[in-house]
N, C-alpha and C positions, 0 to 999 in steps of 0.2 A: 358413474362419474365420481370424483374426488377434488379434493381442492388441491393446490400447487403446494409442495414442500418447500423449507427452507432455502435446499439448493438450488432446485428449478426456479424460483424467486431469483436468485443472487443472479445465477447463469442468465437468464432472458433480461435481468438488467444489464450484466457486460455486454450482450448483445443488442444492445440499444434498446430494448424495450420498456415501455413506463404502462402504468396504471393508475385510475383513478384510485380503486381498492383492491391490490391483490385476493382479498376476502371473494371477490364477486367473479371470480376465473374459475373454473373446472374443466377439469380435463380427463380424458378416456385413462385407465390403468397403466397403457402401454405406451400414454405422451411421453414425447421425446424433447424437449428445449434445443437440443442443437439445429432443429429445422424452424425455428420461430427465430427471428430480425427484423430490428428497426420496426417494430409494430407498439402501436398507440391502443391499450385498450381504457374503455366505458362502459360504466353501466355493469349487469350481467351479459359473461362472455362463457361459450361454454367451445371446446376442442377436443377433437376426436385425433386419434395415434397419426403419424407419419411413417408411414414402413413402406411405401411403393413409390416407383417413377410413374411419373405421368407424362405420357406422349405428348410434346408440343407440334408434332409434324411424323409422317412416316417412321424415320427413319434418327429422329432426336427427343428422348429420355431425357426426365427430368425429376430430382429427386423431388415430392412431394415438400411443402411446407408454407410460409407464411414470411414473408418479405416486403417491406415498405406498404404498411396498411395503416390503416384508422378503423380502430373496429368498434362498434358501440352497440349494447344488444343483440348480438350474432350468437346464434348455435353452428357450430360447423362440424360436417361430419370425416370419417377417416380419409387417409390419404390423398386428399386437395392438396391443391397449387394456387394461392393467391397471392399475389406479388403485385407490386406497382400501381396499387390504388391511389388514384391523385388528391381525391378528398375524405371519403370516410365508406363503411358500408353500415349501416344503421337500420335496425328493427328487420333484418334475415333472419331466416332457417334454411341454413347453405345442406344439403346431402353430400353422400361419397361421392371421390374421384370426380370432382370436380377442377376447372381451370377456368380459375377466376385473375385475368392478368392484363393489366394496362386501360385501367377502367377510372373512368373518373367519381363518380359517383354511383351506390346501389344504396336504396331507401325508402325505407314504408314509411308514410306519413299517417297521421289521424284519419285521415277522411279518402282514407285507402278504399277506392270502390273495387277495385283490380279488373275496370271492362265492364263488371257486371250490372245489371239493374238501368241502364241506363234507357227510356224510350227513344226511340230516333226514329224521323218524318219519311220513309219510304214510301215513292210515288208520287203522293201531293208535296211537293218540297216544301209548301210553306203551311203543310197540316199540323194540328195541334200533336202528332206523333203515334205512333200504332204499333210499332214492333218494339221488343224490351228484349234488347240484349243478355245475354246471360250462358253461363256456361253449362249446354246442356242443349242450346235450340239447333233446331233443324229445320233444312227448306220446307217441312208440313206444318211443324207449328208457325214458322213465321209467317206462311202460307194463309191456316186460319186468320191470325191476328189480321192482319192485311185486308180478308175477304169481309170479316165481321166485323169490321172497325166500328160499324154506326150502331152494334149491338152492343149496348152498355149494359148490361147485366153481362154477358160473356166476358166482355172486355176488362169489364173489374173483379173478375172471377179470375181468370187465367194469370191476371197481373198480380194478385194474389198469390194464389199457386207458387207461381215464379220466386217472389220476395220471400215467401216461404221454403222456397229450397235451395236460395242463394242462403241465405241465413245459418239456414242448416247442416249445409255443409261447411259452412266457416266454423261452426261450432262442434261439430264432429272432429274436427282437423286442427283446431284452438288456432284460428288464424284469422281473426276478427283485425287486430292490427299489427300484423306480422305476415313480410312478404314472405312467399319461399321459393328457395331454387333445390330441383330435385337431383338423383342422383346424376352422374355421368355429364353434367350440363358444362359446357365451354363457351364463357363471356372472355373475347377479348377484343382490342381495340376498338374498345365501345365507350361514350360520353355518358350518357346517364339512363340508369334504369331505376325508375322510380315507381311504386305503388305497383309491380307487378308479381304475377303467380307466374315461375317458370316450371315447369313439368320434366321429366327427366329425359335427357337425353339431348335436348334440344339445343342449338347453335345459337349465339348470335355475334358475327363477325361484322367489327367496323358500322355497327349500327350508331345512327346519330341520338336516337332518343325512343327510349320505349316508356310509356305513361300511361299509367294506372291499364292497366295491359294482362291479362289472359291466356299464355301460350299450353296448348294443351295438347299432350302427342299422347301415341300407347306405346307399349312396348316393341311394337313394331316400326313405328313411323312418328319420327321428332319432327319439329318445326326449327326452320332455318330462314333467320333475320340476315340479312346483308349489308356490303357497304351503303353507308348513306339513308337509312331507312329511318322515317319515323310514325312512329304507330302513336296514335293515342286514343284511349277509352276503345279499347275493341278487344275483341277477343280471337285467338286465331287456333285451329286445329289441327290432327295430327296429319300429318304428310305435307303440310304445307311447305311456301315459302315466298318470302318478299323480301325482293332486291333490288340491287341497283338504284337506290336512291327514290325509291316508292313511298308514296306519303300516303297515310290511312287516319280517318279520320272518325270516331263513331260508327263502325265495320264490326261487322262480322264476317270473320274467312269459317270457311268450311273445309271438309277434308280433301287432300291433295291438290290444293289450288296451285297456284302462280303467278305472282303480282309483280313485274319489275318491269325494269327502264323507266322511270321516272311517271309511272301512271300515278295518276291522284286517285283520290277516292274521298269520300263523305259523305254520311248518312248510309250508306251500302249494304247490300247482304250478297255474299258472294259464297252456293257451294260445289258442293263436288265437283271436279275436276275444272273449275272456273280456270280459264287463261286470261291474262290481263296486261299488257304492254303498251307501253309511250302515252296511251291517250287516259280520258278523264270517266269518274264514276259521281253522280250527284244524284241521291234517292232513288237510285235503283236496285231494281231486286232480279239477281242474277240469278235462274234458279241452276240445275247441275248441266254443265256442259256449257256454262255461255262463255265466247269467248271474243274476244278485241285484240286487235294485235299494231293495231297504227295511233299513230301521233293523232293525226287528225282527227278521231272518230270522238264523240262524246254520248254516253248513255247517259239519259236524264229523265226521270220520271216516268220509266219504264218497267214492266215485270216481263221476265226472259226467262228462255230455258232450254237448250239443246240449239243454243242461239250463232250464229257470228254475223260479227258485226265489217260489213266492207269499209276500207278507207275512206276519211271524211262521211262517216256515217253520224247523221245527227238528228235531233228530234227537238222540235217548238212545244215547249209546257209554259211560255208565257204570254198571255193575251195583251200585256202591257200595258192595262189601265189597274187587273185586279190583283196582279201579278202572277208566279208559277207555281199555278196551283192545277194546271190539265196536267194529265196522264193517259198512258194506253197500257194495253196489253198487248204481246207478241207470242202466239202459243206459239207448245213445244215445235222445234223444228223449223223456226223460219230463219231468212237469210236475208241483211239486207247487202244490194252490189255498192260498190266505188260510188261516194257522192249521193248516196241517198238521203231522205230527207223525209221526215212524217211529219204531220201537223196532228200534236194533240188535241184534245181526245180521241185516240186511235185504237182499233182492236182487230188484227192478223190472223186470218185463219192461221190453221195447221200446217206445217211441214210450206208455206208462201215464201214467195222469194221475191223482195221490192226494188225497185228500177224509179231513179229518178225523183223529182219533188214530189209527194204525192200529198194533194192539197185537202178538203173538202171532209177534212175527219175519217178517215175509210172504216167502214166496218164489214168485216168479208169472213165472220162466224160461220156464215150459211156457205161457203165459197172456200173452205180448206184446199191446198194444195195449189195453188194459185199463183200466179206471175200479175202482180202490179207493176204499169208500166207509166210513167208521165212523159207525155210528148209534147213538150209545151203546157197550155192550159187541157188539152185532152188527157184525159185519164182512161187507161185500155187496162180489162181485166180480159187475161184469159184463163179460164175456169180447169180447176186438176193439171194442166200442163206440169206441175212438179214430182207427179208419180210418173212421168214415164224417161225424165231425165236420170242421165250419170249422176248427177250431183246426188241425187237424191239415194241413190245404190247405194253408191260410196259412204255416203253421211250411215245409215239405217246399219252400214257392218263396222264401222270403224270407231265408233262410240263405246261398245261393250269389249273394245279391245284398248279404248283408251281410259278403262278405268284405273285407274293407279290407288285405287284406296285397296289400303289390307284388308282382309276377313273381317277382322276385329274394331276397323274403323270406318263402321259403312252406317254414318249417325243418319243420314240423310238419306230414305229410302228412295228406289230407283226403278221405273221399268222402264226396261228398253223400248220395247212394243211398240213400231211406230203405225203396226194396223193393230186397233183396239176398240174395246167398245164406244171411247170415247173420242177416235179420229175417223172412225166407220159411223157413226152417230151423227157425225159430222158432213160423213159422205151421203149416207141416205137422204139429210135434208139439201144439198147441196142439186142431188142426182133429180129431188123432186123439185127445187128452184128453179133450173134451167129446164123442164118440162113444163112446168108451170107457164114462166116465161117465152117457150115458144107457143102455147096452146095459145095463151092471151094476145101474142102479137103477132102470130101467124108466122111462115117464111117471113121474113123481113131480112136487111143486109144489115141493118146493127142493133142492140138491145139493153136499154138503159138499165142498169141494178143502182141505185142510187144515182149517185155523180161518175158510176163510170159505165164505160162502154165495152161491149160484148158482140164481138163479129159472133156473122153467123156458124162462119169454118169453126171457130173457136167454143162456139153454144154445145154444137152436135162433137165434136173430138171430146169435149169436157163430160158429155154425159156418159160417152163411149169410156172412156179412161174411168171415169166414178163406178160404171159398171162392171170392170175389169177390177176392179180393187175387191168393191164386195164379193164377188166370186172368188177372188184371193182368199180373203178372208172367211169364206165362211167354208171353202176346202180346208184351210188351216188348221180349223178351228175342229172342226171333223174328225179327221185323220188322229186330234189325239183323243174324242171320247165316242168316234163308233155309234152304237146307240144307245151308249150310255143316258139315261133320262138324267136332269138336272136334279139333286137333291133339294134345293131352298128357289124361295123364289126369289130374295134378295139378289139386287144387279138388274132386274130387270127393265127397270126403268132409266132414267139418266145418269151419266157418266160424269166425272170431273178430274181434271188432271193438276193435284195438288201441288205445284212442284214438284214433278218428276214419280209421284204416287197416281196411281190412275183408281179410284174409287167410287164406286155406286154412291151417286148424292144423298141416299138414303143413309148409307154409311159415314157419310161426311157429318149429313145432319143430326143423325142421332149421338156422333161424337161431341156436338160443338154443345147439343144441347144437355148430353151428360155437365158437360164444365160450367153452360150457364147453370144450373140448375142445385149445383152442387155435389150433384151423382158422385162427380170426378173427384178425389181426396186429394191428390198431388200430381208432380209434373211427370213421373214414371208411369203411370196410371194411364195419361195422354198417350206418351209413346208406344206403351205395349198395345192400347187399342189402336193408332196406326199401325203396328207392325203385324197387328192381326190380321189386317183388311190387305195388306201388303201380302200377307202369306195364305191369305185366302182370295187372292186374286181369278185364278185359275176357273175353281168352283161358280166363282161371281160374270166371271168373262161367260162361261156356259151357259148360266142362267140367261143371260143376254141374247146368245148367239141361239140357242135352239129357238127362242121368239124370233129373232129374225129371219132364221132361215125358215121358219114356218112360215110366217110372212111373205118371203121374197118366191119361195115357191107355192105357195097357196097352200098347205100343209095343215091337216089336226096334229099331225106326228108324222116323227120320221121310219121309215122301214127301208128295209136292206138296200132297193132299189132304189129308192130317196139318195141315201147312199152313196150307189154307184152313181146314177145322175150327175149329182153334186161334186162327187169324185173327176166324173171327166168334163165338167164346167168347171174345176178349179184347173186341170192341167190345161186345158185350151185357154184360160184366162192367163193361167204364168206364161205359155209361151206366146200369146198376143206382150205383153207386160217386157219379157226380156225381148220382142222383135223388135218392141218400142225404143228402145232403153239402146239393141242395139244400132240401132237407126240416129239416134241423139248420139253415141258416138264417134260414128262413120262420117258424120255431120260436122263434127266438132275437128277429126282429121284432115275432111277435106276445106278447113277453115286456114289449115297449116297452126294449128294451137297444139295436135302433138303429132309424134311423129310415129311412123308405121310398126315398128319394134313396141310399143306403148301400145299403141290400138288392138296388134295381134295378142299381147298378151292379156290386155281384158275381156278382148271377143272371146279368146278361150277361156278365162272364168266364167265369162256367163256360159258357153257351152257346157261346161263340167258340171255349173249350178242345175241347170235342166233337167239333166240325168240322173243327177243323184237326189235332186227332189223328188222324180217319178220313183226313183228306187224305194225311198222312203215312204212314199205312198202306197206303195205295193207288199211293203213291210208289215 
């Protein structure tokens, strides 16, 4: 960089230009004065060359430069387009090829947090707070924060960590109080962007207000702000985007969301592949895949994950003397219908689907895959009913085909697996509850599981379906290691599904207890021991599954004909499973819900599915 010559002085004055101190301008070798107009500079300003057109649209070139601005403290790099700033940009670091145009104000203030460091009350709406924003978290770490809230040696550890590697990156990058926009970024018809980091590439169109704000993309996949939108203290990731007049409020987005038509949000975690339209977000923790798509519906003090939410779907977290402070869980996979309704303190098996008011706190851990139904003040549980529905096909393939995150931006680890150690853990104790429950109450025509009720047809189909899963799964599970013996014992015991991570509790807990303890040195450290347990999934799911399948068949070990056994108890289980499945279809046709052309065509996936599963097992 260089300082301005005499001429370039003279020239950017006849072109309307003023300066506090010409002394405090620097400019690239190759600046050019004929593209700089009507600009007010302050402070130290530093400008990079104008030598290219910037595309305002398809098909409309625009020569690079600087026209009706207010600049104060700005670094700007080559060939930008900034024009028509209404009030000033102050305390930037603008990069290349940028198009900054028709912006009212851009400004880092003193007490520029940019999103980051902040705690926010997930769950308990009115708790002292548990999750700390920051650029860098993911549905496992917010996951721990969340689980171990009441462990204060972790919790002052981890919070630590964090403020330790917000810090440090601000001082790596010398942006302690200086915002920055990266290269390629296009601000225009935007009001005010204040105390925010933009990353390169990223959009934001017609945005009403971005504050103290986080936008972070890769090279692959930018974040795009839309008309009407205002974000504040949050932080938002690559692939995302939020439109249509979406208000965020203390959020976190994760990668490849979708937040428009006027959703709210506050206090929020929302990641991978979150969908989010017309309705409202208040201290919920969305983990990957949850989605809302109606006006009506409000999540509130709930933890979700591979979630949707049916119209007018809403949940009671307040008792109304102490305020809303109850919460539930909804594990992976459940569904609530049109009009449903939970009363906090609530906790949703697996892969459940809920129907109606459902009163009395439900807790149905023991009872995954389940249909809660409210009939009035009755409450009817019918037990696995979810594994042998359409919905349930459908949802188990169309999730790993609606990932939309890039290679390179999968912060948020993921298993698909909706039979795993930790939804089959689920079923074993499920499969022994309703045995239980008949031994103790004999034939009988209905069967109390807390506050709800269990026909008999629905006891014995549930143990049937729980039974047909585990032979699923433990053919599955076979087929890829033979009789391979398990190398560790770890996995063997209890499962947990971290947000969308499914991990041996032992693995969870000797991570948390690394960070309480101080093991842990930083917040990368965290990650990669998540991403280990993530990539050592496989080995840990086996460790699991050869104990059960010893179990379930009476076994010291498995041998060839164990084996084979096993082998054609898992193909007699798939095709009981798809007769099911196609029975729940043929059901739903003669409903007149779809029509003949539709039906043939998924009876014949499932036919093709049959076959080429057998084939693979004979592989």
């Amino acid at each position: 960089m260089r300082k301005l010559t005499t001429e370039e002085i003279k020239s950017l004055s006849q072109q309307g230009c003023t300066a506090e101190d010409w002394e405090n301008i620097e400019v690239d070798e190759a600046f050019q004065p004929e593209y700089v107009w009507n600009v007010e500079f302050y402070g130290h300003v530093k400008m990079g060359h104008f030598e290219k057109n910037v595309a305002l649209s398809e098909d409309f070139p625009k020569h690079s430069g600087i026209r009706n601005a207010t600049l104060r403290n700005v670094e700007i790099g080559n060939d930008c387009l900034i024009e028509n700033i209404g009030e000033f940009i102050n305390n930037y670091r603008i990069g290349n090829n940028c198009l900054i145009e028709n912006v009212a104000v851009i400004e880092t203030k003193q007490d520029a947090s940019f999103g980051e460091g902040r705690i926010i009350s997930v769950l308990n709406e009115v708790g002292d707070g548990n999750v700390m924003i920051f650029d860098g978290l993911n549905s496992q770490i917010a996951a721990l924060m969340v689980k171990y809230e009441q462990d204060k040696a972790f919790t002052e550890r981890i919070r630590t960590l964090i403020r330790e590697d917000i810090e440090n990156k601000k001082h790596r990058a010398g942006t302690t109080n200086v915002g920055t926009i990266g290269d390629n970024v296009r601000i225009v018809n935007t009001k005010e962007v204040i105390n925010s980091h933009i990353s390169a590439n990223c959009q934001l169109n017609g945005a009403t207000k971005l504050y103290d704000c986080t936008l972070k993309s890769n090279p692959d996949a930018s974040v795009y702000i839309g008309a009407g939108v205002i974000c504040k203290d949050s932080v938002i990731y690559d692939g995302s985007s939020i439109t249509n007049n979406a208000k965020l409020e203390c959020c976190f987005v994760g990668e490849a969301c979708k937040i428009t038509d006027g959703f709210t949000a506050e206090n929020s975690l929302f990641f991978a592949n979150c969908y989010m339209s017309n309705g409202e977000a208040c201290a919920a923790f969305c983990g990957p895949f949850s989605a809302s798509h109606h006006k009506s519906s409000l999540l509130i003090g709930g933890m979700f994950s591979f979630y949707n939410a049916g119209s007018n779907t809403n949940f009671s977290n307040h008792a109304y003397k102490m305020g809303p402070l109850h919460w539930g869980i909804l594990e992976r996979g459940t569904k609530t219908a049109s009009g449903a309704y939970i009363l906090m303190p609530a906790h949703i098996g697996t892969f459940s689907v809920c129907f109606g008011k459902l009163m009395y706190h439900p807790d149905t851990r023991k009872l995954p895959f389940s249909y809660l139904i409210a009939y009035g003040d009755e409450m009817t549980l019918v037990p696995g009913r979810n594994l042998t529905t359409v919905g349930l096909y459908r949802d188990i393939r169309k999730w790993p085909k609606r990932d939309k995150r890039t290679q390179g931006g999968k912060n948020s680890l993921v298993n698909f697996d909706w039979l795993s150690p930790f939804s089959v853990g689920g079923i074993m104790t499920a499969k022994r509850t309703l045995e239980s429950l008949r031994e103790v109450s004999g034939d009988v025509a209905r069967y109390n599981f807390h506050d709800y009720v269990i026909k008999n047809s629905s006891l014995k189909k549930g143990i049937k379906y729980y039974d047909i899963a585990l032979r699923i799964y433990m053919g599955a599970v076979m087929k890829r290691h033979r009789l391979e013996k398990p190398r560790s014992s770890v996995g063997t015991g209890k499962w947990s599904d971290l947000s969308g991570l499914l991990i041996p509790v032992s693995e969870e807990e000797r991570i948390v207890n690394d960070i309480r303890t101080g093991k842990t040195s930083n917040v990368q450290q965290i990650r990669d021991e998540l991403r280990q347990a993530f990539e050592n999934y496989s080995e840990y799911r086996w460790a699991w599954s050869y104990r059960l399948i010893c179990e379930y068949y009476g076994l010291e070990e498995i041998t060839p004909d164990d084996v084979e056994h096993i082998r054609a108890d898992y193909i007699s289980a798939r095709r009981a499973w798809i007769a099911e499945i196609r029975k729940d279809a043929e059901k739903e046709y003669e409903l007149g819900d779809i029509d003949e052309a539709t039906l043939k065509e998924f009876l014949a996936q499932l036919d093709q599915e049959v076959e080429w599963e057998n084939l693979k097992y004979d592989m």
